[in-house]
N, C-alpha and C positions, 0 to 999 in steps of 0.2 A: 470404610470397611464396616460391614455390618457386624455382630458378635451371634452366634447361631444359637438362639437359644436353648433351644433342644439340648446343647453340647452340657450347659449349665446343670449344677446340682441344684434338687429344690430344697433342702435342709438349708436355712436361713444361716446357721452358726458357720454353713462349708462356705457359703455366699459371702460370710462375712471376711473370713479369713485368704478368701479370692481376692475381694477388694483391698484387706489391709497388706497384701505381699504387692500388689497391683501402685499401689501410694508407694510403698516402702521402695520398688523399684523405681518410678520416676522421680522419688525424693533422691535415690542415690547416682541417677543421670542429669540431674539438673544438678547437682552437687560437681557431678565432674565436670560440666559443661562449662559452667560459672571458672572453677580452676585452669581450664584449658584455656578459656579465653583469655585469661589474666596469662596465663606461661606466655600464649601468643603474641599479646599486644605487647610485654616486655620484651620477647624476641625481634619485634617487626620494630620495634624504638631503637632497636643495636644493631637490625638487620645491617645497613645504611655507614654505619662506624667502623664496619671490621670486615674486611678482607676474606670470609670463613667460608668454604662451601658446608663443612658441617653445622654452621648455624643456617644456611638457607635448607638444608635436608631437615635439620629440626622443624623448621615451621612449616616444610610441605607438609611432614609426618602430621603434625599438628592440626594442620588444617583439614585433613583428610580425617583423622579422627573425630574434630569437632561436626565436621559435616555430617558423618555417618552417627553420631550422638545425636545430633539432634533431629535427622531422619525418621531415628528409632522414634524417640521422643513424640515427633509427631504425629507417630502411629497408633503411639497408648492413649484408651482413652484418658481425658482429666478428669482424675479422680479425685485428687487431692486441693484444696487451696493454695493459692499462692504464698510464697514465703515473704518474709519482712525481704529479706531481700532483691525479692523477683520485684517486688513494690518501689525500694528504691533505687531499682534500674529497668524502668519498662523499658520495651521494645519500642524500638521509634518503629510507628506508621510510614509508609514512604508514601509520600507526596508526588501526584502525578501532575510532571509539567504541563502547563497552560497551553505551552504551542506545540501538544502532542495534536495530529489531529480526530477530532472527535465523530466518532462512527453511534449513530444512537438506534437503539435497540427498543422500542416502544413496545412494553405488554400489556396489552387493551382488556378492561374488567368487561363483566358481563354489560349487557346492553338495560336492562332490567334487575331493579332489585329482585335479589334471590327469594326473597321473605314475602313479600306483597307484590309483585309485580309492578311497581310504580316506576315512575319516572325519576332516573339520575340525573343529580346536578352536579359539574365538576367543580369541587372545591380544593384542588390543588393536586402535586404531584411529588412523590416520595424520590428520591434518584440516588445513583451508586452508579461506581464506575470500577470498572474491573481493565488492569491492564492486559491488551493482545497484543498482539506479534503477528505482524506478514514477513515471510521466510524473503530472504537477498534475493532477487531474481533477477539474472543477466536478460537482456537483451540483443537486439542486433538495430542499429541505424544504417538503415537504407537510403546511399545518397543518392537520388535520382535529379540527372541533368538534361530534362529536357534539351536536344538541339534542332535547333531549324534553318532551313536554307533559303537565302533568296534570289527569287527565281528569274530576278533580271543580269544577278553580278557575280550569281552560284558563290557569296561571300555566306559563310557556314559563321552562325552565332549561338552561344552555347554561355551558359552562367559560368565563373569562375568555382571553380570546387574548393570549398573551405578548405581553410586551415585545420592542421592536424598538432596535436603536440609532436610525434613522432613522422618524421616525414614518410610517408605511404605503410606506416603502422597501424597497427591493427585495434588498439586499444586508444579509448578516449579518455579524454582529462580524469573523468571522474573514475574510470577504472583504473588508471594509474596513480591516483588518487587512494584508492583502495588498498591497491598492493604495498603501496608506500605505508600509509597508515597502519597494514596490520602487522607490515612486518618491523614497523622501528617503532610505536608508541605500542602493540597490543602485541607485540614479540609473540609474531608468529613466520618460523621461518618460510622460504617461499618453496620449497619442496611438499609442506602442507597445506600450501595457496595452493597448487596445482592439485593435489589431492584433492582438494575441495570442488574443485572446478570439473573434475573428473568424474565428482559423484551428481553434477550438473549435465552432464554428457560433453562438455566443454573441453578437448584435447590439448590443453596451452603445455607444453612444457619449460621446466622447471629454468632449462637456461634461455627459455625467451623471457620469463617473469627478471631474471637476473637481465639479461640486454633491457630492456624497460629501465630496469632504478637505473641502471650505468645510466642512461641517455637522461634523465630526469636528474640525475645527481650533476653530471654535467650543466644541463640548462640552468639549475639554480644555484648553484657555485657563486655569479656572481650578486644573487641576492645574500648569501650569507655572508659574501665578503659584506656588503653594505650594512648588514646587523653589525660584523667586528668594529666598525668605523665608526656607526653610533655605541654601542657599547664604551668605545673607547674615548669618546668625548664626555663621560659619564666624569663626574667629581669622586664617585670611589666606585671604586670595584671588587667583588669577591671573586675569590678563586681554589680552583681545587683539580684534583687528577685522580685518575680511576684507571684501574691496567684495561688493556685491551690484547686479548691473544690474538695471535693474527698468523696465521698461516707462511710458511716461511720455502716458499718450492726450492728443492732439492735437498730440502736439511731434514727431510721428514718427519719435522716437529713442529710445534708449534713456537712463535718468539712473543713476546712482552712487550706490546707497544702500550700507548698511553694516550688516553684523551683528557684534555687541558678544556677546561669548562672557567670564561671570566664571565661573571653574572651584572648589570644594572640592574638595578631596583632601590629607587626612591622613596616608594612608599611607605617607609616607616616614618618618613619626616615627615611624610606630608607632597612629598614631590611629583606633580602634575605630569609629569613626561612618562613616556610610557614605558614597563619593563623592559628589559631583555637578556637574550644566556646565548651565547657565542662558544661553537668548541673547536676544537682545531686538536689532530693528530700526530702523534708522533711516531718512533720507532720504539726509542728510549725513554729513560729520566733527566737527561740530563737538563740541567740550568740553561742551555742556551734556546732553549725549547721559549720557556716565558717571554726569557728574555727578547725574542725576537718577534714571539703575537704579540707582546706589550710596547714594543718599536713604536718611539713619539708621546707616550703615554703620559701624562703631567697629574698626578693624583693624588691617591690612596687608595691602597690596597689591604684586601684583609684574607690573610690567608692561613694555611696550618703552617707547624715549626720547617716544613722542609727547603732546607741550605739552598737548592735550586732558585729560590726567590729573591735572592742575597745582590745579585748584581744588581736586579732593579733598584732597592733600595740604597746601594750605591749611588745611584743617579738620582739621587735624590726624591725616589718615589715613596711617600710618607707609609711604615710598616705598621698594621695593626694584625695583632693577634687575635685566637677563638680561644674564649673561654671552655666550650662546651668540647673540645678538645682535652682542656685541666681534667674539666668536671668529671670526663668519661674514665682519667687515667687513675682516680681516687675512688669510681664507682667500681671498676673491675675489681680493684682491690676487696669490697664489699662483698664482694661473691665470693669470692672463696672461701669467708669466714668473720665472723664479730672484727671491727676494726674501729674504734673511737677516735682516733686521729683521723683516716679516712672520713669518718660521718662530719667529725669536725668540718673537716674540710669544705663538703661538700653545702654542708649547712651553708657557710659561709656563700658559697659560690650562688647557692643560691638567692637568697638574699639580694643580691648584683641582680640578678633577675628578676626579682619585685619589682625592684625601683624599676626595670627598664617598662615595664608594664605601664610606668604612672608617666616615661618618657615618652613611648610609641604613639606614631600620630602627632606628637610636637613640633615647632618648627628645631630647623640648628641649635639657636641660639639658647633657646627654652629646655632642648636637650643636655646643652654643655651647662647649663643652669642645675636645673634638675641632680643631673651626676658629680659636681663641683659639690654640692652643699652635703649631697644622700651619698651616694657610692666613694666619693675621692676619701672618707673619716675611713669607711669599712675597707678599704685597699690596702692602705696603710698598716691599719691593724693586721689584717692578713699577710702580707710581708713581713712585716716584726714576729709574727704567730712563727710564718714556714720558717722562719731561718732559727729561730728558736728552738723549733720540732728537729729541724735537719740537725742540729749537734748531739741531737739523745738520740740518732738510730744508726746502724751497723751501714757502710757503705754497701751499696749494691742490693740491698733490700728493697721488695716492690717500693713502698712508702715513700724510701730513699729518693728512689730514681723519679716515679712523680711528684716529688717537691723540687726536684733538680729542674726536670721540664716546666715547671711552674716558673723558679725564677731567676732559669735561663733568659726568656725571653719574656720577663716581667716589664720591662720596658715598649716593649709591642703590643702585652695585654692590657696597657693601662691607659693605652694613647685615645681609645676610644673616649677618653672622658671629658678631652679638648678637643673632638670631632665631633658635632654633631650630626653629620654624617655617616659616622661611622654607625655599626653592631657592635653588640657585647660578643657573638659571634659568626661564625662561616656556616652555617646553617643554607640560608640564602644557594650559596654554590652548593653544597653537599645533596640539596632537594634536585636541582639542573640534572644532576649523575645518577639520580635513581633509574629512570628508563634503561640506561644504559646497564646497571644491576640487574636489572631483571632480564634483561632480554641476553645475557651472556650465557642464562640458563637455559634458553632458548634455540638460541642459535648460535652458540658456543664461541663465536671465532669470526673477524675478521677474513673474508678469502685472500687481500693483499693488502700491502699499504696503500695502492689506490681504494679498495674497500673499505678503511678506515677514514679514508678521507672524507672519503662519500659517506659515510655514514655521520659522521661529524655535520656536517651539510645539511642532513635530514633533520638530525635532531637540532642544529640551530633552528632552522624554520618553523620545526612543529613543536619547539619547546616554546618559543617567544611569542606563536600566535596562542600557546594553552596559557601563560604568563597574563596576556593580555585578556582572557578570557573568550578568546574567540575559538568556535568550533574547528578542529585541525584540518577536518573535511573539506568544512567550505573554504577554509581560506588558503591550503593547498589547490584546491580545483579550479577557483579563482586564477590565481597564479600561475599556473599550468596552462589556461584558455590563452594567455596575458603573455609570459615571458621570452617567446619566441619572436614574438614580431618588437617588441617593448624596447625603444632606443636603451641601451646601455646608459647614455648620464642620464638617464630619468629612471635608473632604478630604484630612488629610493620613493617612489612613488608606488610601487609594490611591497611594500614593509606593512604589516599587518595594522599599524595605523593610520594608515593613508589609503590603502587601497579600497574600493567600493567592489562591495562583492556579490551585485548584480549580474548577471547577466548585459554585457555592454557590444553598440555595433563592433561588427570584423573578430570577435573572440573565436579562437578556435575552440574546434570541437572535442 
């Protein structure tokens, strides 16, 4: 936007006092802007920990406000210098991937120098790259089947007609691919799929997009079973639950079911096998829930304080505790007001967290090394601390109560230090359930417990190909061409580290 200058006073002193209200206001937007981010990025650290729909309405609000801040922002001219602290936190440049592909735009200088008319030599070329956008554009695939007759035996020959994901369905791999993708990782529900499709001139409605995931949630069922099977040959396991509202027909309300999320990942040891996150649905909370995805299970397990976990470790599956569970119940306390026993605390916990720093990436044995010499002194001390602190405070005081959960289950948070397998925390699971956090905002609710299930299904598959680092796109579309015709015992040949995600003969379409 230009500034008109006409509009402008010529008295230098009026000029001047433009520019210094002009500084004074984007010194006092950038002042908010910097604050907002900071509220934000402490809300989005606890978003994940707690249960709150008014901490998720905080950080829309928030978000919405920084947006439009810095909008403004970008509309003022820069007048002023950057501040010390704009210095010590630039703006990260975003970096445009390699295998975007490259459209080039050549703008050719005159043919003749402008000056003398002489002859140019080219001595090189300046380049920049500005990222574009070509808008989603549907399609239609025209299967055309030539047939011919022959005209000694009138026998009619005609090519066999592909395969479909959907038997005489309408949508291919890669659009059910789509639908999949935005409604469980980019939570968007499928009444604004069909929206969308609409402003496309595309008439799909809303419960043919729902028939699609039913029919696709069905087909890869029993890839997901095959993720729970390696999951559960895993040496430990994290784990965790998140509610899930679910539609409850005839009761007119909504009921409280629960998605059970158990995590592999070796990679902090060191361990070459590949991630994965397994979830499975319920109605309830009850304990017989685990107990029964964890059926055969020979381990260790690391999970929050909740009783439902209890029978496993009956059966002798090894219990480790989350620190960052402690940590959280000593940090709340911090908000409310000055708390030097709480900071104590925390101090400490953190600490446990250094060392793990100079662990990660270790093997086992390097680890239990590691935490035997560094963490097993400061643990100790920390238990002599809490039980010390717990006799000087009033029963049932915040304080009180998270030192209780502290060394309630002190024996579960400590086991990590002869596991080298183990975490300091359940983090690992807590990260699996965020998709599912967001998209409750989204799309509010499970339609049945078959819907939970199904959605469970989803998110295993597209959690453990993002785990592995593979595009969710391709390696659902893959799967999708694949899984129909695919012998059942050779499904594990479809798990996002095995499967080749070319284009292969007989793939449907």
């Amino acid at each position: 936007m230009k500034t008109m200058a006409s509009s402008l006073p010529n008295d230098p002193k009026q000029l001047q006092a433009i520019i210094l209200q002009l500084q004074q206001t984007l010194a006092q937007q950038e002042s908010v802007i910097i604050t907002l981010r900071h509220q934000l990025s402490v809300l989005k650290r606890a978003r994940f920990g707690r249960s709150s729909e008014l901490l998720d309405s905080q950080i829309h609000q928030l978000e919405l406000q920084l947006e439009e801040l810095e909008m403004q922002t970008a509309a003022l001219p820069k007048l002023s210098t950057p501040t010390s602290e704009d210095k010590a936190t630039p703006r990260r440049r975003a970096e445009l991937p390699p295998q975007l592909p490259r459209e080039e735009l050549r703008v050719e200088a005159a043919c003749q120098c402008p000056a003398c008319q002489g002859e140019l030599t080219h001595i090189g070329d300046d380049v920049s790259e500005m990222l574009d956008v070509v808008p989603a554009s549907y399609r239609v695939i025209r299967i055309v089947r030539p047939k011919f007759s022959c005209k000694h035996c009138d026998t009619l020959v005609q090519g066999a007609a592909p395969e479909r994901v959907i038997q005489k369905g309408l949508a291919s791999a890669a659009l059910l691919t789509q639908v999949a993708v935005d409604k469980y990782l980019d939570h968007q529900p499928l009444y604004r799929q069909a929206e969308r499709m609409e402003r496309e001139g595309i008439d799909i409605e809303r419960s043919t997009l729902a028939d699609w995931v039913g029919q696709i949630g069905a087909l890869l069922t029993p890839l997901a079973d095959a993720i729970g099977r390696y999951v559960k040959a895993a040496q430990h396991i994290y784990a965790d639950d998140t509610t899930a509202p679910t539609l409850a027909p005839g009761k007119g309300r909504t009921q409280t079911g629960r998605y059970w999320t158990y995590v592999r990942d070796g990679r902090s040891w060191g361990d070459t096998t590949a991630p994965a996150v397994w979830l499975q649905y319920s109605e309830d909370r009850k304990g017989l829930h685990p107990t029964a995805h964890l059926k055969g299970y020979q381990g260790s397990l690391q999970a929050d304080a909740y009783a439902g976990y209890n029978e496993l470790y009956q059966r002798k599956i090894q219990q480790h505790g989350c620190w960052a569970h402690v940590r959280r119940k000593f940090y709340d306390i911090t908000q409310s007001g000055p708390s030097p026993i709480a900071d104590e605390a925390i101090k400490i916990i953190q600490s446990l967290y250094v060392i793990e720093k100079q662990a990660r990436g270790q093997p086992p044995n390097e680890r239990q090394h590691i935490r035997k010499t560094q963490a097993k002194p400061i643990l100790e001390h920390f238990h002599s601390w809490l039980q010390a602190t717990l006799r000087t405070l009033s029963k049932g005081s915040p304080l009180s109560k998270a030192i209780h959960y502290a060394l309630k289950q002190w024996d579960a948070l400590i086991a990590y230090v002869d596991n080298g397998y183990a975490e300091l925390d359940n983090n690992s699971a807590e990260r699996s359930l965020r998709p599912i956090a967001l998209g409750r905002k989204n799309y509010l609710f499970a339609g049945s417990v078959a819907g939970g299930q199904r959605t469970a299904v989803l998110y295993s598959i597209l959690g453990t190909a993002k785990l592995n680092g593979i595009n969710p796109n391709d390696y659902l579309t893959a799967v999708l061409k694949r899984i129909g015709n695919h012998p059942i015992n050779r499904i594990d040949e479809l798990l996002p580290w095995d499967i080749d995600l070319s284009n292969q003969p007989g793939d449907a379409i």
